[in-house]
N, CA, C and O atoms as a DFTB+ gen file, in Angstrom:
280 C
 N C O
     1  1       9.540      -9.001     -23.639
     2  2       9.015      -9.997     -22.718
     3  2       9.894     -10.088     -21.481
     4  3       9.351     -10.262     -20.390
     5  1      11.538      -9.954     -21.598
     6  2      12.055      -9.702     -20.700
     7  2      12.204      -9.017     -19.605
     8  3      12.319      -9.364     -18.430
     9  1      12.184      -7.790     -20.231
    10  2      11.935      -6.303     -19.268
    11  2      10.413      -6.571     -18.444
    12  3      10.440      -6.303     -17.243
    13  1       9.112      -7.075     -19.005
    14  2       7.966      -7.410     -18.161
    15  2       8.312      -7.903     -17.016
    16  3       8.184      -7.243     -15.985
    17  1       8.991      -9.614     -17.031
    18  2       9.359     -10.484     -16.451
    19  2      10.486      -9.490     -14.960
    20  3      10.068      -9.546     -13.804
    21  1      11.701      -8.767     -15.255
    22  2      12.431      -8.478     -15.047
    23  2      11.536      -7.164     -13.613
    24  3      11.787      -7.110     -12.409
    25  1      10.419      -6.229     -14.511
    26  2       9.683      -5.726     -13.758
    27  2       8.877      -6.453     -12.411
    28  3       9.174      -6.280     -11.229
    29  1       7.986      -7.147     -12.846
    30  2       6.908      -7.717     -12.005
    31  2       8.127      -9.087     -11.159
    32  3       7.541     -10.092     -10.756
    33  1       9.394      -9.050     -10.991
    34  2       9.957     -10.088     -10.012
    35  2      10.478      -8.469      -8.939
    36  3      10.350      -8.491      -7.715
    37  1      10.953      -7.402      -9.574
    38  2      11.265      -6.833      -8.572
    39  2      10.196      -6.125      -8.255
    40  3      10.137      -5.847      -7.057
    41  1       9.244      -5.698      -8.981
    42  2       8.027      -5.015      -7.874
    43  2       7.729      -6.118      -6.471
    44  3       7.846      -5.808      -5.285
    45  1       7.379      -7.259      -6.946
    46  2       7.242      -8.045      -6.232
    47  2       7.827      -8.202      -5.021
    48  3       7.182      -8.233      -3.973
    49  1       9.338      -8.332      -5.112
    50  2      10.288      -7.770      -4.019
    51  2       9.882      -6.524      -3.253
    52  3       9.755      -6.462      -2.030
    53  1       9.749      -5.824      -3.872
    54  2       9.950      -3.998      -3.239
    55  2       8.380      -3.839      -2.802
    56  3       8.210      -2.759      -2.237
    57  1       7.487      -4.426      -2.882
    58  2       5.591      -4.371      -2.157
    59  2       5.771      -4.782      -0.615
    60  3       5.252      -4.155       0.309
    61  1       6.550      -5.881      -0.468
    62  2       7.007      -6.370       0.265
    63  2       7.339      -5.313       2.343
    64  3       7.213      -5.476       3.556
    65  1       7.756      -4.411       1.366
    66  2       8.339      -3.848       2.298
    67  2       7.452      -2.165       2.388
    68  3       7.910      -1.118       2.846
    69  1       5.801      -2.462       1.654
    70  2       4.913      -1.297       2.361
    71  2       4.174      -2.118       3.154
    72  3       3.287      -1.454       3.692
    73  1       4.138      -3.348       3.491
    74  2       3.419      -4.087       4.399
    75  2       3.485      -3.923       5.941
    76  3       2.604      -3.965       6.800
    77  1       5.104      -3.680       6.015
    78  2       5.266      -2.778       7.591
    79  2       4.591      -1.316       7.728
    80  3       3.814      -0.850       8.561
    81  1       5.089      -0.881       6.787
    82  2       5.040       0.367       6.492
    83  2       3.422       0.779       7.024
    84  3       3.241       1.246       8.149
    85  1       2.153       0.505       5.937
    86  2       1.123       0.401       6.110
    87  2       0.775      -0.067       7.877
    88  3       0.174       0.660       8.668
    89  1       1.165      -1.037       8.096
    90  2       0.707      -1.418       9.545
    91  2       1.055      -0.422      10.434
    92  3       0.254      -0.285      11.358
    93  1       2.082       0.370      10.433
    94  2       2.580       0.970      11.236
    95  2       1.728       2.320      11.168
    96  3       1.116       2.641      12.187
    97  1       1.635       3.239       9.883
    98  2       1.461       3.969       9.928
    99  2      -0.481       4.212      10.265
   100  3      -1.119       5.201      10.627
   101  1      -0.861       2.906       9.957
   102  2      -2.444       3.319      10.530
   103  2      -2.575       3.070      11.928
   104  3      -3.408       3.719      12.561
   105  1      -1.622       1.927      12.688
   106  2      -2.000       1.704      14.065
   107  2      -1.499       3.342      14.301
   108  3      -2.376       4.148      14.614
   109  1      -0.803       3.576      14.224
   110  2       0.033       5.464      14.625
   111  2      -1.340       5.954      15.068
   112  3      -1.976       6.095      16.112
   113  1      -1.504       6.176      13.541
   114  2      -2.627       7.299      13.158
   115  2      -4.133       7.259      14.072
   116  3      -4.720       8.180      14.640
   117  1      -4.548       5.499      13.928
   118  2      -5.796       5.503      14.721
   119  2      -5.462       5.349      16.088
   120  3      -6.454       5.426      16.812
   121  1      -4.313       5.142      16.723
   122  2      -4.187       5.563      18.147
   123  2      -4.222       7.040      18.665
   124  3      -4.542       7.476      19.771
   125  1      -3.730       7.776      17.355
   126  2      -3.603       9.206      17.811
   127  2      -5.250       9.701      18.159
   128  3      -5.618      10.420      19.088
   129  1      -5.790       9.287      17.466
   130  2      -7.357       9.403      17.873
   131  2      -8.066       8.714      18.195
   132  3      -9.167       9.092      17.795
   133  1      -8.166       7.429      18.978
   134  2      -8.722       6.968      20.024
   135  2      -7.407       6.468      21.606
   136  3      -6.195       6.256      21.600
   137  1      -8.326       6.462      22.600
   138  2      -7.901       5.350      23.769
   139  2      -8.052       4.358      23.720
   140  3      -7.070       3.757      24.156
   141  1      -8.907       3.659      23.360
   142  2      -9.479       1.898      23.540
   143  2      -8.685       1.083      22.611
   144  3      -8.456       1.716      21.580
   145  1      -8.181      -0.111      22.614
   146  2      -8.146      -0.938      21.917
   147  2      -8.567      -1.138      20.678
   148  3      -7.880      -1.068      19.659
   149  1      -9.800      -1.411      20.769
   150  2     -11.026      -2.115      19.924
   151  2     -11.414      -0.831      18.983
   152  3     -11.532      -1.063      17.780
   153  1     -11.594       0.326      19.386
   154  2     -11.618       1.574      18.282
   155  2     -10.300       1.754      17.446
   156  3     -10.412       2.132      16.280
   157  1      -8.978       1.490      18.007
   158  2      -7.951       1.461      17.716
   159  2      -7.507       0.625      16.326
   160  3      -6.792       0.946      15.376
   161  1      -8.332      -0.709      16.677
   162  2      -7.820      -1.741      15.476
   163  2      -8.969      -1.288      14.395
   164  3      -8.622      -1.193      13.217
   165  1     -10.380      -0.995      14.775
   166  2     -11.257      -0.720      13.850
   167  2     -10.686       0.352      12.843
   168  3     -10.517       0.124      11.645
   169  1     -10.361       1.758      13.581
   170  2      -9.806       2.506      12.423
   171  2      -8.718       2.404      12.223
   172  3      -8.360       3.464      11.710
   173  1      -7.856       1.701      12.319
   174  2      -6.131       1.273      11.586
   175  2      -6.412       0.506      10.639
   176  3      -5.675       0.489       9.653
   177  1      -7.716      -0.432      10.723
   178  2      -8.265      -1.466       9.484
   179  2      -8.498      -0.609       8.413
   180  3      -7.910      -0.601       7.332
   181  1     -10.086       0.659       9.085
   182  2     -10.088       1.078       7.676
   183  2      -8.693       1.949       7.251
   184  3      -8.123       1.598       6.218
   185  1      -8.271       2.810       7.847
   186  2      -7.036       3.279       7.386
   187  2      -6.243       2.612       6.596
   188  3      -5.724       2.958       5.534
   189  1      -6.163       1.384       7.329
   190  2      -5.068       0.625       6.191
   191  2      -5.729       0.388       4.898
   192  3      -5.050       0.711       3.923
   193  1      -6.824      -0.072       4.675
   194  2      -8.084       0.188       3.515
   195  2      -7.073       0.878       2.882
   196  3      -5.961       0.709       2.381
   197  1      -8.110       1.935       3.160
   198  2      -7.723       3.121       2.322
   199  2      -6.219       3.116       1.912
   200  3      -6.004       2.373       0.955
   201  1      -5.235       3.699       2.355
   202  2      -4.174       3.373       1.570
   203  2      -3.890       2.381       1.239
   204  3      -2.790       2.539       0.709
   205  1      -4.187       1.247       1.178
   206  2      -3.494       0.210      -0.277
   207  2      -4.552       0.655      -0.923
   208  3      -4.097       0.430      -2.045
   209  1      -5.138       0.907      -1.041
   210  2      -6.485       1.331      -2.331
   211  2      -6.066       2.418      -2.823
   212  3      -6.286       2.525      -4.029
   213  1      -5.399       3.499      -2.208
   214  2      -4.935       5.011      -2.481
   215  2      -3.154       4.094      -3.322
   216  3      -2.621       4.797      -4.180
   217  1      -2.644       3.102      -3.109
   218  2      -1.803       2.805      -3.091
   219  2      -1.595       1.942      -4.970
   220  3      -0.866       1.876      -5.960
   221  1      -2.738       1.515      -4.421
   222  2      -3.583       0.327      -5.571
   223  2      -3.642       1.067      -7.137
   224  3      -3.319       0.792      -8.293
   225  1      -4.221       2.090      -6.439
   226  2      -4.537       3.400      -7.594
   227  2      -3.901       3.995      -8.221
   228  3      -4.161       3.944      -9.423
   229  1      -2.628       4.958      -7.738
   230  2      -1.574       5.216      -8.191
   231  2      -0.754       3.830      -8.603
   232  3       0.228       4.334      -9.147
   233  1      -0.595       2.688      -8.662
   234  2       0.631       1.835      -9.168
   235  2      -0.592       1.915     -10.226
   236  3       0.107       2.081     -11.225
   237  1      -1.509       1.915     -10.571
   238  2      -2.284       1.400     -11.855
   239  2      -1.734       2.434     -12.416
   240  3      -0.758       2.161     -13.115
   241  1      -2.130       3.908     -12.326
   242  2      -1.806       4.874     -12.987
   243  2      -0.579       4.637     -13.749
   244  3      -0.465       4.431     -14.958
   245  1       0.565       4.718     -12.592
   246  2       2.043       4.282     -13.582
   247  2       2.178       3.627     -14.220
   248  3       2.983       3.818     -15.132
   249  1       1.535       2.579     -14.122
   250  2       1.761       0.996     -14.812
   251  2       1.243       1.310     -16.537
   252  3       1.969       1.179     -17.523
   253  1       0.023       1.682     -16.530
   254  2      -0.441       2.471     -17.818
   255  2       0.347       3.212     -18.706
   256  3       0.761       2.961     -19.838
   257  1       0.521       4.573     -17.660
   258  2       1.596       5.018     -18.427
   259  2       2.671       4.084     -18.987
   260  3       2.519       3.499     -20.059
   261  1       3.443       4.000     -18.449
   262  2       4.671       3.345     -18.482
   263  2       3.895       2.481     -20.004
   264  3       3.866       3.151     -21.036
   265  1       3.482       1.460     -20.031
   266  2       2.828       0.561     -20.648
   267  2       2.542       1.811     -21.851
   268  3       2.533       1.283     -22.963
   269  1       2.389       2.790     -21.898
   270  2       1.910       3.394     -22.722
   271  2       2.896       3.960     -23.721
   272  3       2.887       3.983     -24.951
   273  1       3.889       4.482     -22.666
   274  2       5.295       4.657     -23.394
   275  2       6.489       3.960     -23.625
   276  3       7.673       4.274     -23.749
   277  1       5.811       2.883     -23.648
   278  2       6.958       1.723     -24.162
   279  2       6.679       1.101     -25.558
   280  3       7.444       0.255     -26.021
């Protein structure tokens, strides 16, 4: 029960810090392919989508495992 507890306070901590991460790397990305503003934030939105969902996906995966071999 400990080790759970001990897990989910530092994931918690360490998520923390793909929140820049994520912002940064879709405004990048959807500026590299548009000029405008307004196209700009549209695809950095879905971009950002997508990876926490690509992001979302893989922590499930581990989490299973892990959960599996404990």
């Amino acid at each position: 029960m400990m080790d759970s507890f001990l897990f989910a306070n530092f994931l918690s901590l360490r998520l923390w810090y793909a929140l820049p991460l994520v912002v940064a790397v879709s405004l990048v990305y959807a500026a590299t392919r548009h000029e405008s503003m307004l196209p700009i934030l549209q695809h950095a939105w879905r971009i950002a989508v997508w990876i926490v969902g690509f992001m979302s996906i893989v922590f499930v995966i581990l989490f299973l495992l892990e959960w599996h071999y404990l």
